[in-house]
N, C-alpha and C positions, 0 to 999 in steps of 0.2 A: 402415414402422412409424410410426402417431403420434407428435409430439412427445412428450408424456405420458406415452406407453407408453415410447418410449427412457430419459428421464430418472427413469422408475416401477423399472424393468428396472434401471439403476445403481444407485438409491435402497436397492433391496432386497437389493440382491447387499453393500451397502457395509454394510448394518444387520445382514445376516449377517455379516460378517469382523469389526463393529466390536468384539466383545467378546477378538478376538485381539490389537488392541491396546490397548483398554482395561484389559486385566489383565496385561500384559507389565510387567518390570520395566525399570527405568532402563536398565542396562547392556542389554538387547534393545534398546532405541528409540535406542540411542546408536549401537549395530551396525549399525541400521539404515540412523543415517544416512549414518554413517562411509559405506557399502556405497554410498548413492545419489552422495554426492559422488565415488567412487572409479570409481564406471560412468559419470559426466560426462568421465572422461578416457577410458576404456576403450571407452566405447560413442561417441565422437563422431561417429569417420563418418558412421554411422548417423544420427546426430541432425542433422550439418549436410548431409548431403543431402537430407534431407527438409524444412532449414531452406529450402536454398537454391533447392528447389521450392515451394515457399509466398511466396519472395519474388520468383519470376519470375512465378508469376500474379498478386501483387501489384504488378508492375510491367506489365505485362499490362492489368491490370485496369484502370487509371490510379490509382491509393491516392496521396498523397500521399508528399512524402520525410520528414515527422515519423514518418506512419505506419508507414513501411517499417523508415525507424532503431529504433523498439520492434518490431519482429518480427523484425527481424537479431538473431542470436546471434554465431557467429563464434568464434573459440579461445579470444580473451582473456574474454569473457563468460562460455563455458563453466567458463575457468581460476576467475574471480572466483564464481561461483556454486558451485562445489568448494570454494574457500576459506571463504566463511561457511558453507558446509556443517562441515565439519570445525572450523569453529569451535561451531556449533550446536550440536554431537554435546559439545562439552568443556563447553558452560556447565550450572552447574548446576541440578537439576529441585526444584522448588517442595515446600517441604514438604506433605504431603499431606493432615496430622491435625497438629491443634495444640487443645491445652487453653487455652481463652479465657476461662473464668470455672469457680468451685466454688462449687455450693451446699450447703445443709445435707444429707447424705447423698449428694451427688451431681455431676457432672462434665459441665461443656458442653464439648463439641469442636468445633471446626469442620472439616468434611470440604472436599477438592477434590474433587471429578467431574467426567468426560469428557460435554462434551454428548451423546457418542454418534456424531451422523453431522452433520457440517457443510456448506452450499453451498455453493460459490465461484464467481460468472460473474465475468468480468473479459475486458478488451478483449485484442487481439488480441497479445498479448505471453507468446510461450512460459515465457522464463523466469519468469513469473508462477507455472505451472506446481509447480515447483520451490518455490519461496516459500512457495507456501499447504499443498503437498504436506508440506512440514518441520515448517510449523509445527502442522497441523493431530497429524502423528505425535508431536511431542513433547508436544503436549497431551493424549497417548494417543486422539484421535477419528479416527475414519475421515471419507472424504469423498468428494463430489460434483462434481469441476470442469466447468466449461462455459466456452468463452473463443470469440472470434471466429472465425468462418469462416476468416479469412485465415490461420490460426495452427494450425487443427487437425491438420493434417501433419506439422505440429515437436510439440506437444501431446502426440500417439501417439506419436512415438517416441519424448519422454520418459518416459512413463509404461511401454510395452511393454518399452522396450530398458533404462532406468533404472531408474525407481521400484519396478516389479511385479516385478523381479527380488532387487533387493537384499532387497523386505520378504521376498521367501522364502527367500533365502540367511539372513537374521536368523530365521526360526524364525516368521516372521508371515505371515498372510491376505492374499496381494498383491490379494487382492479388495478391501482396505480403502481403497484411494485408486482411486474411478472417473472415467473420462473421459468427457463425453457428447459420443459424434461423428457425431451428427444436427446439420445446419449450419441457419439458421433462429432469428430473433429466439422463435418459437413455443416454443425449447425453454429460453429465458429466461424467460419466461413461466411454464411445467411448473414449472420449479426453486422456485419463489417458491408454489408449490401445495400442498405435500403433507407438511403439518408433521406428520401421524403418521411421518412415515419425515422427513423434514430441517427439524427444526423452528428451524435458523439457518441463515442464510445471507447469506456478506460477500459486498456489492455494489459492483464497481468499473466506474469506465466514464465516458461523459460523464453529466453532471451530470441532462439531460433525462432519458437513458434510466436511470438511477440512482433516480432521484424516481420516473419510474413504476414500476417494479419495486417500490419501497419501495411503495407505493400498495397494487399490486395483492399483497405479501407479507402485509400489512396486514389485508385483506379475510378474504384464508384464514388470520388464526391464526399466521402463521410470523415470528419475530421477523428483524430483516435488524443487519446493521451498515455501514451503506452509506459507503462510499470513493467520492465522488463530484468536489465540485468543490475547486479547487486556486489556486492565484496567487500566488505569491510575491511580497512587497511589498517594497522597497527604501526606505528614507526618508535623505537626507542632511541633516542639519544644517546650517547655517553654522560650527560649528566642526571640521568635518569634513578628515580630512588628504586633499586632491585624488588624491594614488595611491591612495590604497586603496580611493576609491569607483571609481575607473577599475576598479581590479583584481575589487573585488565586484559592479561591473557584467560583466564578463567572466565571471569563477566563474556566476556566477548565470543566462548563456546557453551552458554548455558544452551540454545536451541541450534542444532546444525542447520533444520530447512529454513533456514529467515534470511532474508536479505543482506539485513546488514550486521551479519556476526563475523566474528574476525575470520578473515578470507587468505589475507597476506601480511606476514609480520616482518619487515624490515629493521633488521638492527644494525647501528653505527660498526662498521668496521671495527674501532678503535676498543668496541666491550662486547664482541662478535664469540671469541673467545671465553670467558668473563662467562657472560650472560648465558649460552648457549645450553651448560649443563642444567642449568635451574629450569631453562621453559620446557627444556626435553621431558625434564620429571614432571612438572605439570599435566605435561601432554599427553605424557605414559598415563599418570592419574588418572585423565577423563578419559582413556580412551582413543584417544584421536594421535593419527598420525603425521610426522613431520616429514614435508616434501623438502627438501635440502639439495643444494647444488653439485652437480649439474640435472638442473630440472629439464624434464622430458616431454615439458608445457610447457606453455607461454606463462608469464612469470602472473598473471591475472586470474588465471583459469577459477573460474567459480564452480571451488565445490557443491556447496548447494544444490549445484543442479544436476550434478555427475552420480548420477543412478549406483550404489553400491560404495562410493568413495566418500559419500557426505563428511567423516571422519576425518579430516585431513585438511591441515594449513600449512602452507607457502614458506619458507622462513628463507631470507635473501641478505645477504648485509649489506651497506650502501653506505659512501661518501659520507653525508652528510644528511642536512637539511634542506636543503636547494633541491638537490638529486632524490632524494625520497620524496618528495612534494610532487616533480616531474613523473618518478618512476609509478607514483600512487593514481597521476592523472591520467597515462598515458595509456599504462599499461592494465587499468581497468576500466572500468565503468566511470569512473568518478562519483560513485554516492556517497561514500564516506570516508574520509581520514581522519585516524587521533595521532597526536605526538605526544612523547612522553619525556618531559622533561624538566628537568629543576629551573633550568636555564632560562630565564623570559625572554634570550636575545636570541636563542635559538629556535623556543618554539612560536616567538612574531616570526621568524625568517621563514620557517616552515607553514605556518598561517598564510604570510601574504603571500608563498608560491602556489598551493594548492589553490585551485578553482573547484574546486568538485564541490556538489550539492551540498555538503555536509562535512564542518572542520572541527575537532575537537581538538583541546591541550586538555592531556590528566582524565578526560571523560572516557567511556567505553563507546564506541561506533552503534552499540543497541541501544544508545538515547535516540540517532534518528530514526523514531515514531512518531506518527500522530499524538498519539496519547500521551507518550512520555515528554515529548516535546513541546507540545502545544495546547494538552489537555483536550482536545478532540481526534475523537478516532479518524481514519483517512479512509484512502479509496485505496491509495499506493503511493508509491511515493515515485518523483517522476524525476528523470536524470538530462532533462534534453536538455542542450545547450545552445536555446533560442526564446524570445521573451516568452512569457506565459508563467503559468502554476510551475514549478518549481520544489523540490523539496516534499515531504510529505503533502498531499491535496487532500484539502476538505471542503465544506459545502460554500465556506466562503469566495472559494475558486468555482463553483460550477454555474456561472452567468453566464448572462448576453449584457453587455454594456449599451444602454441607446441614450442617444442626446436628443432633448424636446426642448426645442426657444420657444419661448411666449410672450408676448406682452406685456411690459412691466406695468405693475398696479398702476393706477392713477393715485399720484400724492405722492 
């Protein structure tokens, strides 16, 4: 079967089920979830043997070890993705109709609506699966996932063993969350096509293949929310307390493939010296090596995504506060910066310069999460700088906003 044709085939089958949960009440889509987090214990087997075949041809294959660590699931993964599930299920759902202004005879509302049917490609990380599958159900939409080759074996049997079951044990269309499992960049492609049947769709991944997708979703009419590039910035101050940038240097390399682990550490000129032997040894400790100047990248460059080099953070020194705020926005992504500092007049000056998605003082750059941040899991987290979802996205971001005036009562 064509790419097109597979991903046309999901498209359609998912735009049929979507009005099952589109008009489902609260207490259904809670059932729901409650049921998928409850078949992540029940169904494991299932699910981690078909993990642990996906990650022996990925070991196979030669994929790197970042690689492999986002494709490992493993008990406690499964344990923690039950857990925000079952948290998911208890937070409460968005008001749906609210009266926002009265005119002379009459009543503006504002409505929420379900987009309908949502896309999701995202790299090779099953429990992504799960994530988008949650969120897209609590925002009452149906969906379309697509995720790497390496992943599609754990994928299926999320979705066959987990997801497609509980939505029908809940009284819903297990038709409404599809998996596309034609392997092939071609069926990334399809997905970003065919805005009569998936007229959004979140794009996670590396940053190159993120931008084209967004390009070519562009072209055909289909609006995207793209999850793309990532780097968490580290900045220390001079009045900074020396444990705790060791320790936030630590926190901020426990996972290399994540978004937002520390990407780039800028320290104060003035404790450039000072400071430089302590993060060295840290660094030697985990493993990971330090890029130091004159760097032979752009002072941004996100490991994470650099095949073979995951290992490795940025260390720059810089002016100040002002100038690390600029150098943190400019010359990344902007999704996250922490500053580290005793100082409260340093780290407000550093706060009100950065713009980026995500500011921390004293915190680690791996609190921007869903879950760690907000207590629900996400889709991605999204860096545009133009209005919309922002920040970690979850189901409270995946509407259609509509206004209905009516008549105001009599009396």
């Amino acid at each position: 079967m064509a790419a097109t044709e597979s991903v046309r085939v999901c498209a359609v089958a998912a735009k049929a089920a979507a009005g099952s949960v589109g008009r489902a009440s609260a207490e259904t889509i809670d059932s729901a979830l409650r049921g998928i987090a409850d078949r992540l214990v029940t169904a494991r087997d299932v699910v981690l043997k078909a993990n642990e075949e996906d990650l022996a041809a990925a070991e196979a294959a030669g994929l790197p070890a970042a690689m492999r660590d986002r494709l490992r699931l493993g008990e406690d993964r499964l344990d923690g993705m039950s857990h925000q599930l079952h948290t998911l299920a208890g937070v409460p759902h968005p008001q749906w109709r609210k009266v926002v202004r009265e005119l002379p005879g009459a009543v503006v509302q504002e409505l929420r609506r379900p987009v309908g049917v949502v896309g999701a490609n995202f790299e090779a990380r099953p429990n992504v699966v799960v994530d988008v599958a949650s969120q897209l159900l609590k925002s009452r939409n149906a969906g379309v996932l697509r995720t790497g080759s390496a992943a599609i074996g754990s994928a299926a049997a999320l979705v066959d063993s987990v997801v497609a079951p509980a939505l029908a044990a809940a009284g819903l269309d297990p038709d409404a969350i599809q998996l596309v499992r034609q392997p092939g960049r071609e069926t990334a492609r399809a997905l970003v096509s065919l805005p009569g049947l998936i007229p959004l769709v979140i794009l996670r991944g590396s940053g190159a293949s993120t931008h084209e997708l967004s390009m070519a979703a562009a072209a055909h009419g289909v609006r995207t929310l793209a999850h793309a590039d990532g780097g968490g910035v580290l900045y220390v101050h001079r009045s900074a307390d020396r444990e705790r940038v060791l320790r936030l240097v630590e926190e901020g390399l426990d996972r290399l493939g994540v978004c937002n682990r520390l990407n780039l550490l800028l320290v104060d000129q003035a404790v450039w010296d000072v400071l430089l032997p302590g993060v060295l040894a840290v660094l030697d400790r985990l493993g990971v090596a330090a890029s130091r100047p004159p760097h032979p990248h752009p002072l941004g460059h996100e490991w994470a995504l650099d095949e073979g080099h995951e290992a490795t953070v940025t260390l720059a020194p810089v002016s100040g506060p002002v100038a690390a705020a600029r150098l943190a926005e400019e010359e990344t992504s902007g999704l996250a910066a922490t500053v580290v500092a005793e100082d409260e007049a340093a780290a407000s000056e550093f706060l009100a310069a950065y713009g980026g998605t995500g500011a921390f003082w004293n915190v680690s750059t791996r609190l921007l999460d869903g879950f760690k941040l907000l207590g629900i899991p996400e889709t991605g987290i999204n860096v545009d700088r133009v209005p919309g979802p922002r920040g970690p996205v979850t189901f409270t971001d995946l509407y259609l906003r509509q206004f209905v005036v009516t008549p105001r009562p009599a009396g």
